[in-house]
N, C-alpha and C positions, 0 to 999 in steps of 0.2 A: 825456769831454772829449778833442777831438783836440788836438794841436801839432805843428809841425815848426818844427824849432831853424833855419829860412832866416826863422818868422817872429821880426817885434824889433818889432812891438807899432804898428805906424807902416800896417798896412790895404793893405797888397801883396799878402796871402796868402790867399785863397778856399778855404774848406773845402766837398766837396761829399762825399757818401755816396750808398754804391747796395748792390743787393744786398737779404736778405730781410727784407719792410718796412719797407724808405726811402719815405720819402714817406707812407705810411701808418698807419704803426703808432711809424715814430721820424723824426725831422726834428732838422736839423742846423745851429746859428748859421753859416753862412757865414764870418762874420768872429771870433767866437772858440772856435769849434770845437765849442763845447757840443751834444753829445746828450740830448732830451727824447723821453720816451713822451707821446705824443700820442693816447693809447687804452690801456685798463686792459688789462692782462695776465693769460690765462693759464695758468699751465705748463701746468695737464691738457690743452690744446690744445694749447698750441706749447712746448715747454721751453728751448728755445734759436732764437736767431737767426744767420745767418750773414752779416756785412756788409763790406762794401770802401769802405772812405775815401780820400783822395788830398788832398795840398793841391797849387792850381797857383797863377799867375803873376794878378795881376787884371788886368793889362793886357796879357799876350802870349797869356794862357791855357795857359800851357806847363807840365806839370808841374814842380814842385818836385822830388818826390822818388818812386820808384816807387808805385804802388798800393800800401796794405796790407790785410790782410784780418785782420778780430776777430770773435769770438762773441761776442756777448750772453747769457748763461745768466738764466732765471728765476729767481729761489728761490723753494720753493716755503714756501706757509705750510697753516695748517689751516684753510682752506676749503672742505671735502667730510666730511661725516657718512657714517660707513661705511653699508653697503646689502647686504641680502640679497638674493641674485638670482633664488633658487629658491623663495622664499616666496610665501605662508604654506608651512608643511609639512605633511604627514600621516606621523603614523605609528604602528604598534601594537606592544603587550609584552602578553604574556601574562599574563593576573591570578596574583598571589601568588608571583610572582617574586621573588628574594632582593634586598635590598640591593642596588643598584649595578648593576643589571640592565642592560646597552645596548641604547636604545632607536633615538637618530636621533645622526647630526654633522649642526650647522649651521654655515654658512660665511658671512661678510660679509666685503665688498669696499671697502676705500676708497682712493679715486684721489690720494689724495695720496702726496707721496714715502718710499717707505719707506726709504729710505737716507739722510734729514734729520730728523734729531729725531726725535718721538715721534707727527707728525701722522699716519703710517697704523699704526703701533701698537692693536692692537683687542682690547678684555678683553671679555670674555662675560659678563652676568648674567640672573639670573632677575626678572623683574618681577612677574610672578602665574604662580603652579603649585606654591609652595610648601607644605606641605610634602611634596609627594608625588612631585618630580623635581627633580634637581640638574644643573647644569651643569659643566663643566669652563672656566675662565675663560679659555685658552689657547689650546685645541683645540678649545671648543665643541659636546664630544660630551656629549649628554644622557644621564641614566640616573634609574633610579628609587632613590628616598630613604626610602623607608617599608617595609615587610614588611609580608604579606600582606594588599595591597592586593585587593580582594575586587568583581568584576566587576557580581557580584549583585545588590552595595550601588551601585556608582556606575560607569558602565562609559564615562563620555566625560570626557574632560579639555581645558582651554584653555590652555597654558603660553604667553605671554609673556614673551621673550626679544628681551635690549637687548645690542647691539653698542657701546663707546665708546670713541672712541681717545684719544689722550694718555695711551693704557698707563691710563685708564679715570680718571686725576686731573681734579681739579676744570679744568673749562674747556672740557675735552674735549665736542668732538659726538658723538650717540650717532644710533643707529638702531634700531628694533625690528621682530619678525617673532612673525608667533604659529607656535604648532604645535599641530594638535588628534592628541591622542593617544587612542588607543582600546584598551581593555585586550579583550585575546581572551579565548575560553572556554579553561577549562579543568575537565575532570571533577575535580572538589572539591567535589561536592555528590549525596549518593544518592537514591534515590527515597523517595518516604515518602506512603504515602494518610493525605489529609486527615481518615479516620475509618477507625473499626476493623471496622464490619460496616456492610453495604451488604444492604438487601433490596429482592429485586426477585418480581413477583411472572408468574406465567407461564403461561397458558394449558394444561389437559393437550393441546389440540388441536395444540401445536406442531409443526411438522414437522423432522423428522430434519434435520440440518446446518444449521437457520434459527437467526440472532442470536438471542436473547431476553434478553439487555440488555448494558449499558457498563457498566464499574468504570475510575478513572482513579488512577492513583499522579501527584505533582507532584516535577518536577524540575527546578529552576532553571536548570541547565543550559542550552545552547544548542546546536541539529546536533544533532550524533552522540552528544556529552556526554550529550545527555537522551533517546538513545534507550533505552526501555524493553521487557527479554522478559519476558512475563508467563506464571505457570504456576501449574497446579493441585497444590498439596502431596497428593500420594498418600494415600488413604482413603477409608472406605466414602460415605463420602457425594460426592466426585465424580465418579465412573466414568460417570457420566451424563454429562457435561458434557466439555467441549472449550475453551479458551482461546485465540488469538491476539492480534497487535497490529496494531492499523490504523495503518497508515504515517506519516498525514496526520493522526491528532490525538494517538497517542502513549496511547491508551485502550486496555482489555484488552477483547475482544469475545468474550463466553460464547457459546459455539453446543452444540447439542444434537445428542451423540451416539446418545440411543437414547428409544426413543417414552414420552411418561409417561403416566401416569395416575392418575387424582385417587381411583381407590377401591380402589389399590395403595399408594400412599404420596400423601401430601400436604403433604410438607413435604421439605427437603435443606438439610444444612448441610456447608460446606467450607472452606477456607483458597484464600487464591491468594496466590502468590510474586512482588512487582516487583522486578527488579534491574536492574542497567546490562550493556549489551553490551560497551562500549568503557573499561576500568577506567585509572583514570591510578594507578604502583603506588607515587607520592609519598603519596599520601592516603590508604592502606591503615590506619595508623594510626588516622582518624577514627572507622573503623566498620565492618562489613561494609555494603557497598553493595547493599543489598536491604529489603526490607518487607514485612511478612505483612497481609494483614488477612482477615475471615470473612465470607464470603456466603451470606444465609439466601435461600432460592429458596422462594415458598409457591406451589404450584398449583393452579389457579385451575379449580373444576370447570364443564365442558362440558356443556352438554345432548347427549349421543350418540346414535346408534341405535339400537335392538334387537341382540344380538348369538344365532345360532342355536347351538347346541351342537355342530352337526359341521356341516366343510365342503361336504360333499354329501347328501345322502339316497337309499337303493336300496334300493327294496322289490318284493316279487312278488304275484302273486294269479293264481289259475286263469281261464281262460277262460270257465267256466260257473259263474264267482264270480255269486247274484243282486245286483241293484240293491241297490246302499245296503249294500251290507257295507263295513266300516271294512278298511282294508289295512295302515293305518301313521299314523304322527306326526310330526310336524317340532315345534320345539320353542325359540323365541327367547326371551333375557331381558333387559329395560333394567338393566343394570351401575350406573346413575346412582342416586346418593344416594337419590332421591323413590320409584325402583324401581315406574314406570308399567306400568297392566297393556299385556298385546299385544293385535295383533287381525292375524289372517291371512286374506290374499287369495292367490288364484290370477292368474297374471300372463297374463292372455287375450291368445295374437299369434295363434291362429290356430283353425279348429274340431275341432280334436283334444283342446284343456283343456277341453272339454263332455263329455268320457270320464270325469270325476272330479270333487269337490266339495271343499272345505274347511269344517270347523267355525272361523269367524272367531274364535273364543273358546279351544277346545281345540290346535286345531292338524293333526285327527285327517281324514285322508284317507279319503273310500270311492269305490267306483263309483258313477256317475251311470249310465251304461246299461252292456247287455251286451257283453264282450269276446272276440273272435275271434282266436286267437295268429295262427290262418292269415293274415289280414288284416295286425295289425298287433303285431307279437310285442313292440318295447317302446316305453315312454311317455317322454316328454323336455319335463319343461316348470319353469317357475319359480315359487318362493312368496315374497308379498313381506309382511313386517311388519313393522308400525306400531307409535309408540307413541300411547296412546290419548290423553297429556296432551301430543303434540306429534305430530302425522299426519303433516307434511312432513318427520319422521324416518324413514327408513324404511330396511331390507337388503332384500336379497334371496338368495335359494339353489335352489338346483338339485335339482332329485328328477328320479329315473329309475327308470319300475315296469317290469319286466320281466312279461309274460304268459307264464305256464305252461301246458306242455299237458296237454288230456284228449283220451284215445282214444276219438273219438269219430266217425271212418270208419273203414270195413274195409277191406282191402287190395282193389285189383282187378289184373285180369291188364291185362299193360302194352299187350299190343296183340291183336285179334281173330288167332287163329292160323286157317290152310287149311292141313290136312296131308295129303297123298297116301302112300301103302304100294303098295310091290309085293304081288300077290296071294302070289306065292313069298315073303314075307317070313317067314324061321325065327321062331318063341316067344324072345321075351325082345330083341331088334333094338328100341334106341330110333328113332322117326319123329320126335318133336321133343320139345325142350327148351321149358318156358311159364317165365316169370318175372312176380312182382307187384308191388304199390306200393301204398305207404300214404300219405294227405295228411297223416296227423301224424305228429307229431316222436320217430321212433322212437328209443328207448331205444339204447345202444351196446351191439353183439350179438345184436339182436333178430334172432328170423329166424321168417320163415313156413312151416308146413306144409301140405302139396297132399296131396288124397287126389280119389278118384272120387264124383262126384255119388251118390246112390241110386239114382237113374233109371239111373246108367252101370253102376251095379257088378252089375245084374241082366242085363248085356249081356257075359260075363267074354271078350268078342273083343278087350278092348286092360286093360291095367292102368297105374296109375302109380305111379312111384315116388318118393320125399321124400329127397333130397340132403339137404334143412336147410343148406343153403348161402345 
């Protein structure tokens, strides 16, 4: 309400207002000064207004008395529910965190005046999360309320959290925000295979470095936590074998260090080691973080080849060996259980394997026809054998017969000699030097002896002599 002491009640005096939200928001009796809001108010919009009143003269229009100027202030009430601004939340604790663990602060906002009463005053609670997180009803910072909470068991949470002000008494607005919480891994849990022996069974035909089976240890864990190294406990029965870990499913992969076989041994037994890479040394107490269990391996027999008794074969025979004399043997055995008889061939690439035959049953080598060292001094060909209870089994091996010689040309003189002599030629003056040759294969040292024809030595006009060179 306005007044000025020049008015005495008698309608001289005209009240007019201006300034912010005249006319608008507050309007003004003219005649008895009275101020009304004419539109609800408020403060978290405008909290105060700033306005200039005047009374003048209603018939000269002249002012009264100078302009004055007043504030309107709002008061404020509790009309605004606090409000979360960053909600919902996300946040994570690592499983089996002690008591009181800090997880997230939340924070709520309310527009009303905090320096009036108790309308932005905001206490914290918990609505659903309990018992497994607590709040601080002040500060708003969350932590964890239970010990060891365990990831394995339950690894997501919904906490529901209520903001309400009026310092949280009855009356009070509230507001809520969730926060999903997520507990992290932690290595607190070792490896442990789901049984104690694993058999796998495995071809002797395996090849050297090839898988020939998976074993897996299980680890709750998660990442790194459950990465697993796996190894073979030292003894006679795994030297054979080799262990790794496949990256990607966290399996032990057995590979094959060295070649088997089923009528060597048919059976292996061994231990394999899982443990964790990554040790957390809170959890040392639990246990040692590792697991044994036994792997029996049965090998699995192969129908094989024939196998020969030696890598190569090298035999000899004379040139003037007859037809059909035996020279030598070759000699394969089926190694397999059933122990199938053999049968040997000669392996025809060209017409030089028509110089020899094979007994398909013995194994025993002779000449087919007669042999020439001069011709072809040695033989190069292959024998291949079967077995009789599986043909498409077959080796093969290499023989190499060497042809020995017999002396069986004479020497002759190497070239027709023309010799001339001076008629004055003194007794005992060499005129020439003869030299010979033999087509076979002279012994080391051998040497020829020259003497004079019969015919010539009845002629004593030239003689010769025997160097033996």
């Amino acid at each position: 309400k306005l007044h000025s002491d020049l008015d005495k009640g008698v309608g001289t005096v005209k009240y007019t207002l201006s300034g912010d939200g005249a006319g608008t928001v507050f309007t003004i009796d003219e005649t008895t000064g009275d101020i009304h809001a004419i539109k609800s108010l408020d403060r978290e919009e405008k909290p105060f207004y700033t306005l200039r009143a005047q009374a003048v003269d209603v018939d000269t229009k002249k002012p009264l008395e100078p302009e004055s100027e007043f504030i309107i202030k709002v008061q404020d009430i509790n009309d605004n529910e606090p409000k979360f601004l960053d909600g919902p939340y996300v946040a994570s604790v690592p499983e089996m965190s002690p008591v009181g663990a800090y997880v997230l602060q939340v924070k709520a906002t309310d527009a009303d005046d905090p320096t009036y009463g108790n309308s932005a005053r905001v206490v914290y609670s918990i609505l659903q999360g309990q018992p497994y997180f607590s709040i601080d009803p002040k500060t708003g910072v969350i932590r964890t309320a239970l010990p060891n909470m365990d990831r394995e068991v339950k690894e997501q949470y919904q906490v529901l959290i209520q903001a309400k002000d009026m310092g949280g008494q009855l009356g009070g607005l509230a507001g809520t925000t969730t926060v999903n919480i997520t507990l992290t891994d932690v290595n607190d849990n070792p490896p442990r295979f789901p049984k104690s022996i694993f058999h796998l069974k495995v071809p002797e035909s395996s090849h050297v470095g090839s898988a020939i089976g998976r074993i897996r240890a299980v680890d709750p864990d998660f990442g790194k936590n459950a990465e697993i190294e796996y190894n073979i406990v030292p003894g006679d029965g795994g030297n054979l074998f080799d262990i790794t870990t496949d990256e990607n499913t966290q399996e032990g992969v057995i590979k094959l260090k060295k070649p088997l076989d089923f009528e060597t041994k048919k059976a292996y037994t061994f231990k394999v080691e899982a443990s964790n890479l990554h040790l957390d040394h809170r959890f040392h107490s639990v246990g040692p973080f590792r697991d044994t269990a036994t792997v029996k391996i049965n090998v699995l027999d192969m129908d094989e080849p024939p196998v020969f008794s030696k890598p190569t074969y090298t035999m000899e025979v004379y040139e003037d060996t007859p037809v059909g004399t035996i020279i030598g043997a070759v000699t394969a055995q089926d190694l397999d259980a059933g122990s199938s008889s053999v049968r040997y061939f000669i392996d025809w690439k060209n017409d030089v394997d028509s110089y020899f035959t094979i007994d398909a049953s013995e194994g025993t080598i002779a000449t087919n026809e007669l042999l020439d060292r001069e011709s072809t001094a040695q033989y190069n060909f292959s024998i291949i054998a079967s077995k009789v209870s599986n043909p498409l089994l077959t080796s093969k091996v290499n023989v190499i017969i060497n042809v020995l010689d017999v002396n069986e040309f004479p020497p002759e003189i190497s070239v027709p000699y023309e010799t001339s002599v001076c008629e004055n030629a003194k007794p005992g003056q060499v005129i020439q030097t003869v030299t010979a040759a033999d087509k076979d294969l002279s012994p080391a040292g051998q040497r020829f002896s020259f003497r004079l024809s019969a015919e010539a030595s009845s002629k004593p006009n030239f003689t010769v002599h025997d160097y033996r060179s």
